[in-house]
N, C-alpha and C positions, 0 to 999 in steps of 0.2 A: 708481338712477335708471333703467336701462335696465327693471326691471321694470314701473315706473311709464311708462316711453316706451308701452310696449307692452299698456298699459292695465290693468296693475296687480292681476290677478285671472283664475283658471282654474277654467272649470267653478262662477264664483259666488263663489271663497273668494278671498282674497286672498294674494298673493305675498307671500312673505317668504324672502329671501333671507340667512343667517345667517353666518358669518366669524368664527374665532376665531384669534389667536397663539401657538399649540402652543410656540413659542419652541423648537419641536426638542427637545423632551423627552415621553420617551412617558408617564411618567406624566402632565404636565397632558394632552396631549392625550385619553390614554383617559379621565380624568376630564372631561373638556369634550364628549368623544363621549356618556359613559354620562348625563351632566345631558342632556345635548339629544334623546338618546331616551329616557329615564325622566321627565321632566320638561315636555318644551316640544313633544314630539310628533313630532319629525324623523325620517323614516323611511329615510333615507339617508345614507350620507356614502361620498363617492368620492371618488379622485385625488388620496391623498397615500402612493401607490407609492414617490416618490421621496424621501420622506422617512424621519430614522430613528424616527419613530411608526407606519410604518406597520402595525406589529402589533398597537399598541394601540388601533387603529382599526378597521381593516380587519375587518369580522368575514364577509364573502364574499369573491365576485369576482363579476365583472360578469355569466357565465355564469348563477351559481347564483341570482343576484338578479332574472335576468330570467325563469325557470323561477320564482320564487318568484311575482312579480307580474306576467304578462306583461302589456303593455298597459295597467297600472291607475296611471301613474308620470305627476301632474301636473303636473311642472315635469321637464326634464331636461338639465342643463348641462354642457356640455363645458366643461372649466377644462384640460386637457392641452394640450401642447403639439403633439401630432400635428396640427393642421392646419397649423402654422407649415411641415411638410415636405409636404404634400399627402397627408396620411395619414390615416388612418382609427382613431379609439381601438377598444379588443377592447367597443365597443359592441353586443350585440345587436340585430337590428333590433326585437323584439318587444318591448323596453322601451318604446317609444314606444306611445302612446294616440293615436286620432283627435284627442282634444281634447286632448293634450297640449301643453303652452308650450315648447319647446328653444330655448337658450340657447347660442351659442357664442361665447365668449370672444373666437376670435381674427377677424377680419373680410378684407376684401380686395375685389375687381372682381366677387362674385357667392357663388354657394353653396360651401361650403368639401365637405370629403367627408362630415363627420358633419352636415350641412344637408340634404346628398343624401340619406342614409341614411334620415334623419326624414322628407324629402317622399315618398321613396322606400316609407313606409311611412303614409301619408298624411297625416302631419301638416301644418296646415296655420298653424299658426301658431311661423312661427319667425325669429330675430333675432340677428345678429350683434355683435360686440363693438365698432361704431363711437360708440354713446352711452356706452363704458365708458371708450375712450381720449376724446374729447372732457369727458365730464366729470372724469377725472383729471387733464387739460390745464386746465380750469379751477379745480379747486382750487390747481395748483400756484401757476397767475398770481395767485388770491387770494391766498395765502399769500405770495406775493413784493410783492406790488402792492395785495395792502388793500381789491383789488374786484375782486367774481366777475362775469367775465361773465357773457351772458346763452347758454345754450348749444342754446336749443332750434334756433334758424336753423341753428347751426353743424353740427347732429347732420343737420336736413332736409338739406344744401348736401352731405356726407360721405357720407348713404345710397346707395348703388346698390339698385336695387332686386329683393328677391328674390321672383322670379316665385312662382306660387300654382303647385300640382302640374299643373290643365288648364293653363295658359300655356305650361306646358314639355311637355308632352304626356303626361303621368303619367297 
């Protein structure tokens, strides 16, 4: 949903956001990593450090990946938990593109640090994680109560709004 909030398409192509249940086993996960870039085109996959796949996944690090593609990364989502501490993930800033989409998970009263980093580099389209907790709040009331709110009001009423790079003086 939050990709659709945010109009659902980068540079023309449309956003697709993918998720799979590794169930904590590195075989399916390196087999679910190797189908989605042999198969369905996915040119990345980050931030599951903390899991025990992560070797079957992981085929860089963040360094080497953004010396591979600097700048050319259409979508670029923060899923760590480093902004919940006011921290910074080992993000380069060269991964980000003008026209690239960032995504941050965690949300709060303004730009989180990897929000910074992305205006910082003049991204100008970016979005935090308040349509992700509101529509996860709605499914649950679905599933209890048999009907989905409606969550668009609730996402506008929850946004703070994060200024554009001239607004802040960038």
């Amino acid at each position: 949903m939050a990709a659709e909030d945010f109009g659902g398409k980068v540079l023309g192509r449309p956003i697709e956001i993918v998720f799979a249940d590794h169930q904590n086993k590195a075989d399916l996960a390196g087999s679910i990593a190797t189908k989605w870039f042999d198969d369905q085109g996915v040119e990345a996959i980050l931030d599951v450090a903390a899991s025990a796949t992560y070797g079957a996944v992981i085929a860089t690090d963040y360094d080497t990946l953004a010396a591979e593609r600097p700048g050319r990364y259409d979508v670029v989502v923060n899923a760590t938990s480093a902004s919940l501490r006011g921290e910074l993930p080992p993000v380069p800033r060269s991964v980000f593109g003008k026209a690239s989409f960032v995504y941050e998970l965690a949300y709060g009263k303004g730009l989180t640090p990897f929000l910074h980093l992305a205006r910082d580099a003049g991204v100008e389209r970016v979005c935090d994680g308040v349509g992700m907790l509101v529509e996860q709040a709605a499914e649950a009331f679905a599933w209890w109560r048999g009907v989905r709110p409606d969550t668009r009001s609730m996402i506008e009423q929850l946004t703070v709004p994060l200024l554009s790079p001239s607004a802040v003086g960038h």
